[in-house]
C-alpha positions in Angstrom: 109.0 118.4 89.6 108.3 118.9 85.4 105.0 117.9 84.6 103.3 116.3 81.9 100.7 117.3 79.1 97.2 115.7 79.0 96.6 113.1 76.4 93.9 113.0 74.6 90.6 110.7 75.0 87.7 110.0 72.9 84.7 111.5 74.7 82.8 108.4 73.8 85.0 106.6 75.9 85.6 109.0 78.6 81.7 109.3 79.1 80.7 105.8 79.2 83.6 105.5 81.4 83.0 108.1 84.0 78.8 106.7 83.6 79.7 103.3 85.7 81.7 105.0 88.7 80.3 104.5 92.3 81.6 104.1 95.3 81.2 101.7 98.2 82.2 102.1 101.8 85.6 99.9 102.5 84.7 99.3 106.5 82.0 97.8 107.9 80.7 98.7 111.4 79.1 96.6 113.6 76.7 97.4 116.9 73.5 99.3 118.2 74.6 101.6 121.2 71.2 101.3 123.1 71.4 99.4 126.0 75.2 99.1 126.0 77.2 98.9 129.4 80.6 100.4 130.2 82.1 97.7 130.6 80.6 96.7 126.4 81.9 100.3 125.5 85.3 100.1 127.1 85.8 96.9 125.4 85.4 98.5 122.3 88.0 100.6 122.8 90.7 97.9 122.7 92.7 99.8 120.3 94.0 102.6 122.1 95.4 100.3 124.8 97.1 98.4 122.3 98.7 101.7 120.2 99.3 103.1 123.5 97.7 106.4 123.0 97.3 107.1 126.6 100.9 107.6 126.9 101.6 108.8 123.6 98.8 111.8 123.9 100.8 112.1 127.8 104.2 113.1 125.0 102.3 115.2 123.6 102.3 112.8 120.5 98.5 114.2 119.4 98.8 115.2 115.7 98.6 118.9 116.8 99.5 121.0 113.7 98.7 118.2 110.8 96.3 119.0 108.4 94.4 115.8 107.4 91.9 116.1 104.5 88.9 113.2 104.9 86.9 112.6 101.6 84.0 110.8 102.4 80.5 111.4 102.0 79.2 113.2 104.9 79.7 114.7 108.3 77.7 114.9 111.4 80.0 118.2 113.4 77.5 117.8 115.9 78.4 114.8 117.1 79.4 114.6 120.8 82.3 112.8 120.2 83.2 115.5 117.7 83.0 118.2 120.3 86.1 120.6 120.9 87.5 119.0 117.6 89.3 121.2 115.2 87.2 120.5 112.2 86.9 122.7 108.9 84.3 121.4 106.4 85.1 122.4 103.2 82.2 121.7 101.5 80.6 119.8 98.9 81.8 118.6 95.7 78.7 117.3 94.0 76.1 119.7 93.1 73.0 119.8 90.7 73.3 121.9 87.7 69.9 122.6 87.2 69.6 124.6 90.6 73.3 124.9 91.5 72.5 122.9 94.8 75.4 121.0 96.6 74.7 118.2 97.7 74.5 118.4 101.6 78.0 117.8 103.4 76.4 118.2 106.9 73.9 116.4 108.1 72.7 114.3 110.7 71.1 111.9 109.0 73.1 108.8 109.6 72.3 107.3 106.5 74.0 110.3 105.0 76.9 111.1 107.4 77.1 108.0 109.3 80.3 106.7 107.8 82.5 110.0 107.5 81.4 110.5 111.4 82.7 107.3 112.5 86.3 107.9 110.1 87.0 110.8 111.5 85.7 110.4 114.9 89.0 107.5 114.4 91.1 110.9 114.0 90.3 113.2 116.3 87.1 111.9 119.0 86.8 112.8 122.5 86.0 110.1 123.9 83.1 111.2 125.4 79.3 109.8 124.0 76.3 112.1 124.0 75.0 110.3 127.4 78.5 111.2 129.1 79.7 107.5 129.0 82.7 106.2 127.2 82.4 107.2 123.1 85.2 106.5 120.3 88.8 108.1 120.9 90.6 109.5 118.2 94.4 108.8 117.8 95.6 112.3 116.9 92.9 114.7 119.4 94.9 117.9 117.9 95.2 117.2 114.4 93.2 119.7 112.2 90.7 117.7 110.2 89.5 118.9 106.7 86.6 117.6 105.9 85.7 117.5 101.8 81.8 115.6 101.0 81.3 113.6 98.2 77.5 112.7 98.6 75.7 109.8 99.5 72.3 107.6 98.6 69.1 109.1 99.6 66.1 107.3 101.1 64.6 106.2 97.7 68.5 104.0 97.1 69.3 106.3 94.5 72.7 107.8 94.6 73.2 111.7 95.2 75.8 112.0 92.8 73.4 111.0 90.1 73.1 113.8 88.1 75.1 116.3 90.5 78.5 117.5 88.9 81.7 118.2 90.0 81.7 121.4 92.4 84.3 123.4 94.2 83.0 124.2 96.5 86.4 126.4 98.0 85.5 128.4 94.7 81.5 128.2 94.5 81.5 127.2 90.9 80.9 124.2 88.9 83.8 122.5 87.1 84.0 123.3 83.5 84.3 120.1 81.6 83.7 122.0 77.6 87.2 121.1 76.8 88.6 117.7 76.6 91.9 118.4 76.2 95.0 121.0 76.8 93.0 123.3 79.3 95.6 123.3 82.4 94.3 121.6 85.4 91.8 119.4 83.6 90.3 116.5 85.9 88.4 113.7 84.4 87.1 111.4 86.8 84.0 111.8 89.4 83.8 113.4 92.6 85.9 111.3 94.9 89.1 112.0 93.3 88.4 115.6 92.2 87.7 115.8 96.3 90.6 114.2 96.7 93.1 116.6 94.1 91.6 119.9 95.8 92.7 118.7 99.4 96.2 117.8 98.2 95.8 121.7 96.2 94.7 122.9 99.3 97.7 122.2 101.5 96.5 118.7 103.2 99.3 116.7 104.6 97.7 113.7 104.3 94.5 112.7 102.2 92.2 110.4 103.9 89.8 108.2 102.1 88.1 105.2 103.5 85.8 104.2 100.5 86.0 102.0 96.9 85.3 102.7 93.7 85.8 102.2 90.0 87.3 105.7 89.1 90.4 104.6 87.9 90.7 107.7 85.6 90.1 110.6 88.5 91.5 108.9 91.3 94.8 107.7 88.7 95.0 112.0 88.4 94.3 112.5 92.0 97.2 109.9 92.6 99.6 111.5 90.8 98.7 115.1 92.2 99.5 113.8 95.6 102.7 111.8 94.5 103.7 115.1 93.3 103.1 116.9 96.4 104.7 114.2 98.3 101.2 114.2 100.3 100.4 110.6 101.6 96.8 109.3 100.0 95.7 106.4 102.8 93.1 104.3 101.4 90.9 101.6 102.7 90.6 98.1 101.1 87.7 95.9 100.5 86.1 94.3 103.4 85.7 90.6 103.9 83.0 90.2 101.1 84.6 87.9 98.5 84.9 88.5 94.8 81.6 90.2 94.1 83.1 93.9 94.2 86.1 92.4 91.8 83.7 92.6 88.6 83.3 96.4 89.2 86.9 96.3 89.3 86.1 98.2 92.3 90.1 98.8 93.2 90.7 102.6 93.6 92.3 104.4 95.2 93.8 102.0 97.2 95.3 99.6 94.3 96.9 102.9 92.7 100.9 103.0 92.7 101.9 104.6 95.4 98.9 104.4 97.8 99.3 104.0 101.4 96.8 101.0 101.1 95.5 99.5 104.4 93.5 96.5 105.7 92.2 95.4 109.2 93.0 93.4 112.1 91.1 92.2 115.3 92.4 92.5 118.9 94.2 88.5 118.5 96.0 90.4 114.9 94.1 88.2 113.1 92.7 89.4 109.8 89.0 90.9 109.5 86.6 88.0 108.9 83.1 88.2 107.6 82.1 84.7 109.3 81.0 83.1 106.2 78.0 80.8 106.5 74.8 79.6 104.6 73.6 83.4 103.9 76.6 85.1 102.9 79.2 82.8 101.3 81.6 85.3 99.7 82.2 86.8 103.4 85.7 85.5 104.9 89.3 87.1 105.5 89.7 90.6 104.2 91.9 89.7 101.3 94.0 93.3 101.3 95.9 94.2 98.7 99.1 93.6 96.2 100.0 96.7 97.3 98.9 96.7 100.5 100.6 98.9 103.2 99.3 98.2 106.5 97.2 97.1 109.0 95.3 98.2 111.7 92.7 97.8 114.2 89.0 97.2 112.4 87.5 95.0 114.9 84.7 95.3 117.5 85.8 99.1 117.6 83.3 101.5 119.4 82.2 104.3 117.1 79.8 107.1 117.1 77.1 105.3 115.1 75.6 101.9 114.0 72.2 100.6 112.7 71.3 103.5 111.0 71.0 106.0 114.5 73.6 108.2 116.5 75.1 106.6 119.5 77.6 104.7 120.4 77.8 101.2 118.7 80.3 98.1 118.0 81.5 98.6 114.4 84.1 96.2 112.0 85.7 97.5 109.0 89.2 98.6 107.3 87.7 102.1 107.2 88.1 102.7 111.1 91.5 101.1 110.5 92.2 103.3 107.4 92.4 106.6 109.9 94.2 105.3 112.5 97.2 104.4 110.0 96.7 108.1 108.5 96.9 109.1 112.6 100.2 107.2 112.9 101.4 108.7 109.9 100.5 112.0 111.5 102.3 111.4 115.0 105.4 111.3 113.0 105.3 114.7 111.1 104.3 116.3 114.5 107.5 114.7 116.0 109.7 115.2 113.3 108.7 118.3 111.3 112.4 118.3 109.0 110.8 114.6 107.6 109.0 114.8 104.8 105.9 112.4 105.0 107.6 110.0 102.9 110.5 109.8 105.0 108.0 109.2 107.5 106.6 105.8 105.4 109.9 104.9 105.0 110.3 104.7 108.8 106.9 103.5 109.2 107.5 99.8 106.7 110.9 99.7 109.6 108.9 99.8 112.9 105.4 97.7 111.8 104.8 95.2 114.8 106.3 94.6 118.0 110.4 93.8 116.9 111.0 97.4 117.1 113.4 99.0 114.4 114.3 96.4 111.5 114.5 96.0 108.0 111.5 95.8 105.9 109.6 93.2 105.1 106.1 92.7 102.9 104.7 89.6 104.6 101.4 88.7 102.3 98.5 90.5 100.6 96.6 90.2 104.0 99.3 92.0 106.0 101.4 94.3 104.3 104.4 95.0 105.7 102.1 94.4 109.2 100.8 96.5 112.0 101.7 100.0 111.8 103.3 100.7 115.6 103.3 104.4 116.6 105.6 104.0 119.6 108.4 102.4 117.4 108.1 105.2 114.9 108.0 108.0 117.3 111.8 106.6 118.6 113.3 106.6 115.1 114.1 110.2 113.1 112.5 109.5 109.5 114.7 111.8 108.1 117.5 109.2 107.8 115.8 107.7 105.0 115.6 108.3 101.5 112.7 110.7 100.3 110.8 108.5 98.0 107.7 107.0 99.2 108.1 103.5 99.6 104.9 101.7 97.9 105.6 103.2 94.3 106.9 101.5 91.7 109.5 102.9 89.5 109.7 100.3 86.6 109.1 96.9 85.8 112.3 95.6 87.0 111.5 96.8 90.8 111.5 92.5 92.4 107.7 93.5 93.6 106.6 93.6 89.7 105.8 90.3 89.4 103.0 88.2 87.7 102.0 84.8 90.3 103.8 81.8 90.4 100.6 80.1 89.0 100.5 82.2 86.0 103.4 80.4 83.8 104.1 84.2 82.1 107.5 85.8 81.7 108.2 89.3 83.7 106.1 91.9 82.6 107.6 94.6 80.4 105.3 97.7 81.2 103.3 98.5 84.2 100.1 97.4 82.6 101.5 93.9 83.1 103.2 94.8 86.7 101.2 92.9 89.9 101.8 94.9 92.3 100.0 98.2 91.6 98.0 99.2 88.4 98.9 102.8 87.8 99.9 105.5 87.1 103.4 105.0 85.9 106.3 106.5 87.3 106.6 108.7 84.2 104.0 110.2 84.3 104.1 111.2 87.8 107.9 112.8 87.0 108.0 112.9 83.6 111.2 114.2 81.2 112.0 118.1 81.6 111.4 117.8 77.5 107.7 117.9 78.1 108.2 120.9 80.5 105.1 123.5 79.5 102.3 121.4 78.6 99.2 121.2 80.6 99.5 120.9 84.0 97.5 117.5 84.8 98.4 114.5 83.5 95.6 111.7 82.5 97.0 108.4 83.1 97.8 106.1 79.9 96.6 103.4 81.4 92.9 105.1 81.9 93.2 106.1 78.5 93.8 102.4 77.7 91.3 100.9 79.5 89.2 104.3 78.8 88.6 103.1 75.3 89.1 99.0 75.5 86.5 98.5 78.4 83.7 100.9 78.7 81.5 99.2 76.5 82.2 95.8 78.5 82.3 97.7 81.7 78.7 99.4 81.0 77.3 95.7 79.8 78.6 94.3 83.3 76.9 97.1 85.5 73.8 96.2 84.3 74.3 93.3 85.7 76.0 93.8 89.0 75.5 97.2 90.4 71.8 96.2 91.6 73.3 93.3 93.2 76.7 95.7 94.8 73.5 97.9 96.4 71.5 95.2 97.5 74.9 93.6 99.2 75.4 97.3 100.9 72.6 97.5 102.7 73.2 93.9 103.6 75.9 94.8 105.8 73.5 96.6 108.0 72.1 93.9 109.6 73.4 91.6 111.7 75.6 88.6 110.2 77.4 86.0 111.9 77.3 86.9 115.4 73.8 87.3 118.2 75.2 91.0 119.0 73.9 93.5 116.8 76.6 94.5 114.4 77.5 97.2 111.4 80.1 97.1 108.8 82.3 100.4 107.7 
């Protein structure tokens, strides 16, 4: 494919832009291991009877030879469910100027590492807890997981990435942000999508990333880096916890065009629910996406972590369901190594639920085009279908750009108007061979735009909110709407 020059951007604009990115975790998890029976622990499990993975890993359906890149914030390899796993970690990609410091991507302190544990634990666990008993299974055992840290808040609340830069850390070397504009292979953005580019650089077949954030501008670039590549980029979506995140605009990755965007079920396929109530009002159904993708189990899962300790616990969240759709998604490249991975999404948005092979259908912003089924893709060759990944939108006149029945507005006329998916635009993904020989990254137009037009508002707004977005963080940490202790990822 030709690629596209950068544009240019005010560094004003870019700075006070890139100055209000965070991140949030996209799953909850719920449970405190202590005391736990087997029977508690099994039950917690639920989710590899209902995928089948006993008699899909008998096939030899186990993600063996799949590289899957995680970005998340940190990682506990010691983990016993983790042991025997084949698990490179590439490093941090935050580090601190003044002493050239990553930040730590290893660590087992679960308030650092807790969360990337328990994501890719979903990948590739042993089912095996440090005690011997029953601990989380992973959906592809064999798959080779990269592992690329991003950083996470420390015991005073503050974030990590607070002063840290932008670090490769394949290359040991800050990245060199003196130029603004025309140096090839510029990034602007923070650490999660510059995380996110280098895996898809690297040679990841598929780019895992369970987290939120408001990094349009970085993960827009990384977006378009792995539409290039034709590498999927599975991303979580907001837990059931109302609007609040909304005034962030806390949307990316998994709002980007062409993002394999994925939201949570329980073990009846109803959608994640918060519970609601007196104390937390906003909590209810996990409201998904426009552009959402698929679901997958998120529900009373047993992971290698919860209330801030190792060992095993009953966890809730689209991040546990965001690898097991990455895993599925990995099943079928193992299977079917002449498909291209999006062939395999093509074959996947056929095979969701339990009707077997059928047309697709997008049900709902809650659902997607439904469950992701493993078994049903595993019995269909992907490479019948066309090569084009199935949740990008070309132009405007594709039926799923729409604006809602309840907004009386005609059809929108440029993406920045489309509903189903806010960026980037298809040309600037592929653009003309005329531009053939400019830089080789590509900032978005619509980051640009909203680059100049909002960062003032945007700063004004986390003043406001971001103490309130922390505070609601750490909320999810204590038990909510149900006497068992329980955790959200």
């Amino acid at each position: 494919m030709s690629r596209r020059g950068l544009a240019a951007i005010g560094a004003v604009a870019v700075g006070a832009l890139i100055a209000v990115t965070t991140a949030l975790p996209a799953v909850a998890v719920s449970g405190v291991g202590v005391g736990m029976s087997p029977e508690e622990r099994a039950a917690g499990l639920w989710y590899v009877e209902r995928l089948k993975l006993d008699e899909l890993h008998a096939q030899g359906a186990t993600g063996a030879g799949v590289k899957i890149a995680v970005v998340d914030a940190g990682l506990n390899p010691d983990a016993a469910e983790l042991a025997g796993a084949n698990i490179t970690v590439k490093g941090a990609y935050c580090a601190y100027p003044e002493t050239g410091e990553p930040v730590p991507a290893v660590s087992d302190d679960p308030e650092r590492a807790a969360h990337g544990t328990d994501v890719v634990a979903m990948l590739v666990g042993n089912g095996v807890a440090a005690d011997g008993g029953p601990g989380t299974r992973g959906i592809v055992p064999e798959a080779e997981v990269w592992f690329y840290a991003t950083g996470v808040a420390d015991e005073q609340g503050a974030s990590d990435r607070a002063g840290c830069e932008k670090y490769n850390a394949s290359a040991g070397e800050f990245y060199d942000e003196s130029t603004l504009t025309g140096a090839p292979g510029y990034f602007l953005g923070g650490v999660g999508g510059y995380a996110a580019q280098r895996a898809v650089e690297d040679g990841a077949d598929i780019v895992v990333h369970s987290g939120i954030s408001a990094d349009i501008a970085g993960w827009s670039i990384a977006m378009i880096s792995a539409l290039r590549a034709g590498v999927p980029l599975v991303a979580g979506t907001p837990n059931p916890d109302g609007s609040l995140d909304s005034v962030l605009a806390l949307n990316y990755p998994y709002s980007l065009n062409g993002a394999v965007a994925v939201s949570a079920i329980d073990s009846d396929a109803k959608i994640l629910n918060g519970g609601g109530g007196l104390r937390d009002p906003y909590w209810g159904n996990a409201r998904g996406s426009r552009n959402l993708a698929f679901v997958s189990a998120g529900s009373a899962i047993l992971t290698p972590s919860g209330g801030g300790a190792w060992g095993p616990a009953i966890s809730y969240g689209t991040s546990l369901a965001t690898p097991l759709v990455a895993g599925v998604i990995a099943m079928g490249l193992q299977k079917y190594p002449s498909a291209t991975a999006n062939q395999v999404l093509q074959a996947m948005i056929r095979t969701t639920g339990s009707a077997g092979l059928h047309e697709p259908k997008w049900l709902r912003e809650e659902f997607g085009y439904g469950v992701a089924n493993p078994s049903s893709l595993l019995a269909v060759d992907p490479a019948v279908y066309p090569d084009e990944n199935p949740f990008v939108i070309m132009d405007v006149s594709d039926p799923r750009c729409f604006t809602r029945e309840d907004q009386a507005e005609p059809r929108p006329t440029t993406m920045l108007g489309c509903d189903w998916a806010i960026g980037p635009d298809a040309s600037e993904v592929w653009p003309d061979e005329s531009l053939e020989g400019e830089s080789e990254a590509a900032v978005p137009a619509l980051a640009i735009v909203l680059g100049i037009g909002l960062a003032a508002a945007v700063v004004v707004v986390v003043a406001v909110w971001v103490p309130l977005l922390i505070a609601r963080s750490r909320k999810r940490r204590i038990p909510i709407h149900q006497l068992e202790p329980q955790h959200w990822r």
